[in-house]
Structures are given as C-alpha cells and as structure tokens.
C-alpha positions as CSV (number, residue, x, y, z in Angstrom):
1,X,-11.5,-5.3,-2.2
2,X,-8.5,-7.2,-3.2
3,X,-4.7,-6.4,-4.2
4,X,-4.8,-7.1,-8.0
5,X,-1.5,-7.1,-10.0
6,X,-3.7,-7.4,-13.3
7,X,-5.4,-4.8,-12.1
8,X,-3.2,-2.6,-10.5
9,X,-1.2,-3.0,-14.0
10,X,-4.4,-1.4,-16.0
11,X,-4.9,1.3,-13.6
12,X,-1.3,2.1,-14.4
13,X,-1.2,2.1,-18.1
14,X,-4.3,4.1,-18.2
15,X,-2.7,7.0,-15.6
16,X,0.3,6.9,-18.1
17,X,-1.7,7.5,-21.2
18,X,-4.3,10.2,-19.6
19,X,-0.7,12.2,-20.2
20,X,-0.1,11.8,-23.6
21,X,2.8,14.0,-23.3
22,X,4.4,11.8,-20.7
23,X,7.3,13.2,-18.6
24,X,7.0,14.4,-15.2
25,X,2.9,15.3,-15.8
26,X,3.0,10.9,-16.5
27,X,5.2,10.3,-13.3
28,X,3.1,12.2,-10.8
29,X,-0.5,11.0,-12.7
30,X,1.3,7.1,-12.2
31,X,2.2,7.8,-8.7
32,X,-1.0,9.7,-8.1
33,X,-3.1,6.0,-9.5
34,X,-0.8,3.8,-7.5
35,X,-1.6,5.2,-4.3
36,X,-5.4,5.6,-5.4
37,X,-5.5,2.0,-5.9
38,X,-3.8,0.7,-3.0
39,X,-5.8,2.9,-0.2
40,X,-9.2,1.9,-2.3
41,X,-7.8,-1.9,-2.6
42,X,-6.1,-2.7,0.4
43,X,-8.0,-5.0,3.2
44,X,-6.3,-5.8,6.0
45,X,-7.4,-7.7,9.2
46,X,-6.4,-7.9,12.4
47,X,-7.6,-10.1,15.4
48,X,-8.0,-8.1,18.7
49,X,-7.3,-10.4,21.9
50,X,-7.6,-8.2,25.1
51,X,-8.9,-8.4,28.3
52,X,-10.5,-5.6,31.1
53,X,-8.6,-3.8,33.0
54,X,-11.2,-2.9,35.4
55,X,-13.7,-5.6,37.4
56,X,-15.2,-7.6,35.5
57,X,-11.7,-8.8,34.3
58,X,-13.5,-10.6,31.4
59,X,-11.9,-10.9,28.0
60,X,-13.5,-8.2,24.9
61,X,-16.1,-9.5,23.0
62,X,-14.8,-7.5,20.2
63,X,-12.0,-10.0,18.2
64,X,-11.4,-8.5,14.8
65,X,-11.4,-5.0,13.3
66,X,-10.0,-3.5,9.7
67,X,-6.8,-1.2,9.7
68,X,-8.1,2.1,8.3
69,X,-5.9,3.4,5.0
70,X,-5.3,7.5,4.6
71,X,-3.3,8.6,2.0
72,X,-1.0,11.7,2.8
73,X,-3.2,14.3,0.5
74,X,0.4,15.3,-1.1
75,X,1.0,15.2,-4.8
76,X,3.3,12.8,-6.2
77,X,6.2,15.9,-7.0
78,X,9.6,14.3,-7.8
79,X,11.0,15.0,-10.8
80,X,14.1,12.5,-11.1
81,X,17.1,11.9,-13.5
82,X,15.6,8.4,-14.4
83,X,13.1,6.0,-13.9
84,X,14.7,3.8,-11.2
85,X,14.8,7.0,-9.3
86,X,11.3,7.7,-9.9
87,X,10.9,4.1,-8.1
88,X,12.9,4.8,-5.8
89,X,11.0,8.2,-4.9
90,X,7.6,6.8,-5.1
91,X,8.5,3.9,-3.1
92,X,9.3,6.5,0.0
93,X,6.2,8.1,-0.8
94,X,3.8,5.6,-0.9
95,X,5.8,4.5,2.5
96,X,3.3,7.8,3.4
97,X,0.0,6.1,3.4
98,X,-0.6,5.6,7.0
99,X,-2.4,2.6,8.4
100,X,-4.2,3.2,11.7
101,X,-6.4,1.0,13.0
102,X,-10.5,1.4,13.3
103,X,-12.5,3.9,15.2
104,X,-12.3,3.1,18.8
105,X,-8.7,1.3,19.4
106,X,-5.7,3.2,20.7
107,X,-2.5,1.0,18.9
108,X,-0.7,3.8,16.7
109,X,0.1,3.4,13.6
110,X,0.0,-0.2,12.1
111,X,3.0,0.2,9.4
112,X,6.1,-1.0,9.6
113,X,8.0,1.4,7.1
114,X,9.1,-1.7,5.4
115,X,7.3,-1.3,2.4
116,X,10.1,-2.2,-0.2
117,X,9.7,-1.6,-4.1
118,X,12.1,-1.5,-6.5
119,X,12.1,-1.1,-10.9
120,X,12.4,-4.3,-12.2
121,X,15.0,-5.2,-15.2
122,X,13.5,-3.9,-17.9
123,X,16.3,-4.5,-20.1
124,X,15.0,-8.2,-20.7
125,X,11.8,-6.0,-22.4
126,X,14.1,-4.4,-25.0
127,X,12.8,-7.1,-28.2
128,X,9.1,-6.0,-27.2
129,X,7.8,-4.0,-30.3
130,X,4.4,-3.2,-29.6
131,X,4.4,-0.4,-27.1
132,X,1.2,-1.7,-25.3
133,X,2.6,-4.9,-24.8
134,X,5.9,-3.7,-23.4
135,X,4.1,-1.0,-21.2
136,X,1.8,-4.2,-19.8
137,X,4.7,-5.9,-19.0
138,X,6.9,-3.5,-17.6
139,X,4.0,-2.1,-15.5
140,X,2.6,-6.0,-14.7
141,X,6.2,-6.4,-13.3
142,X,6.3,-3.1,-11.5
143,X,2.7,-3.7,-10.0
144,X,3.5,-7.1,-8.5
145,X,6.8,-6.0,-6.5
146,X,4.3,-3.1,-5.1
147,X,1.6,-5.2,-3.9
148,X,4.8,-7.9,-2.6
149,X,6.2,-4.9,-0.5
150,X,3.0,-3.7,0.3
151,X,2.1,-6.9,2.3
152,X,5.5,-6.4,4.0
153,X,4.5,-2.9,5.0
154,X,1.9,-4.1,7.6
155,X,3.4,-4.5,11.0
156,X,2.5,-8.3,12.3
157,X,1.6,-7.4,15.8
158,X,0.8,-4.5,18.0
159,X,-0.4,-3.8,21.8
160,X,-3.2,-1.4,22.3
161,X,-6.4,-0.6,24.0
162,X,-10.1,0.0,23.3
163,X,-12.2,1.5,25.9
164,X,-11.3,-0.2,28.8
165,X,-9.6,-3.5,27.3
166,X,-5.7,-3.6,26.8
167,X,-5.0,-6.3,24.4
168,X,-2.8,-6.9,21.6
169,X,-3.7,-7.1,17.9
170,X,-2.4,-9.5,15.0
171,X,-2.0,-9.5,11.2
172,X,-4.5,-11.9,10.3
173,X,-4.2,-11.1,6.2
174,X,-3.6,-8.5,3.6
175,X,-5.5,-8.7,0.6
C-alpha cells in the first residue's frame, strides 16, 4: 500500500469515463474513486511508548501499531455551480474518513481535520488538445495536492491507553 499520484490520477480518469455522460453522475463516481483509493492506499504508522499503570510498572512490549481507515459509507452528493466548488465539497467530505487507531488502544480519533485540497490552475491547461492528455494532467495535478493534504490530515501525536498501559503514540509515516 502506498499513496500514488500516478496512480491515484488513473483511478480518477477511469471513475470519470465509467460516466460517459459526465455531470453530477461523473462528480459523485470521482469522489466516490478518491475516497476508495485513499482508505485502500493509505498506511500509516505510529510508535506506541507507554508504560503500566498497575505493579509491574514495566514499559509495553507493544511499540508500533497501524491507524485503521473507515470511510463514512455516504455517497459523494454535491451538486455545485463549478468545479472548484466540487473541490471544495469533496475536500470536506473526504475530511470524513475517520482514522482510529488498531483494535485494542483507546486514543480517539487520529485526524487532525487539516486535510487541505484545493483545484489547481487549470487555466495554464487551456493549449492542451488532446482530451486524455489534458484530463491526465488536470487530474495528475489534482491527485498530488490530495495525497499532500492527506499527509497533513494525520494528527502527529496523541495520548492513549491499551489494556492497562497509558502511553502516548507518534506519527512515524504516511505512505
């Protein structure tokens, strides 16, 4: 599992096209293939430092885990004027995909509600002529701010428990 933009940039395109008529069918299919890829994609680590709270006071043998992804279930709905409002609406809801940590530690939720995304200038794309080509690179430019804001969306620390350790856990990397 790794955060592609090359890839993440194919698995747009090809939502886009499975809606040959485009429009608001297109939108919620792209959002729809976003958030598919980045719960499917998205590995993140943390390290787990903690110590018992009952005797032994010994430190948890237990130093790493993965942050668990869940999308929200919802379909992609928004129907805007434009397409830097549909950025604008699928940034705020792929801020739903929560991030929780494995079975068996207590820390809430692991995002940050950070996640930033924004349309990039597309106007520099306006000499493209070949629709492909334009679509890869307004899309290749769209996937990488996603996956940049992504990585922001992860919170860098957070204090929790598992069994009977309290400890804190730390962003070790987002891939």
């Amino acid at each position: 599992m790794a955060l592609v933009k090359d890839d993440l940039t194919t698995v747009m395109i090809n939502a886009t096209k499975s809606c040959p008529d485009g429009g608001v069918d297109a939108m919620k299919a792209l959002g729809k293939a976003i958030e598919d890829y980045l719960v499917e994609n998205t590995d993140a680590q943390y390290s787990w430092a903690a110590a018992n709270t009952v005797f032994p006071y010994e430190p948890d043998s237990q130093v790493m885990f993965k942050a668990v992804l869940s999308a929200s279930e919802s379909q992609f709905t928004s129907v805007p004027k434009d397409f830097n409002a549909f950025i604008l609406d699928l940034a705020d809801w792929l801020n739903d995909i929560k991030i929780d940590p494995a079975s068996g530690w207590s820390l809430g939720s692991l995002q940050s509600g950070a996640g930033t995304f924004s349309a990039p200038q597309l106007g520099e794309l306006a000499d493209e002529t070949d629709c492909d080509g334009a679509m890869k690179d307004a899309f290749g430019l769209i996937a990488q701010r996603i996956i940049d804001g992504w990585i922001s969306y992860f919170l860098s620390a957070a204090p929790g428990t598992r069994a009977t350790y309290s400890g804190s856990a730390s962003l070790v990397s987002v891939s």
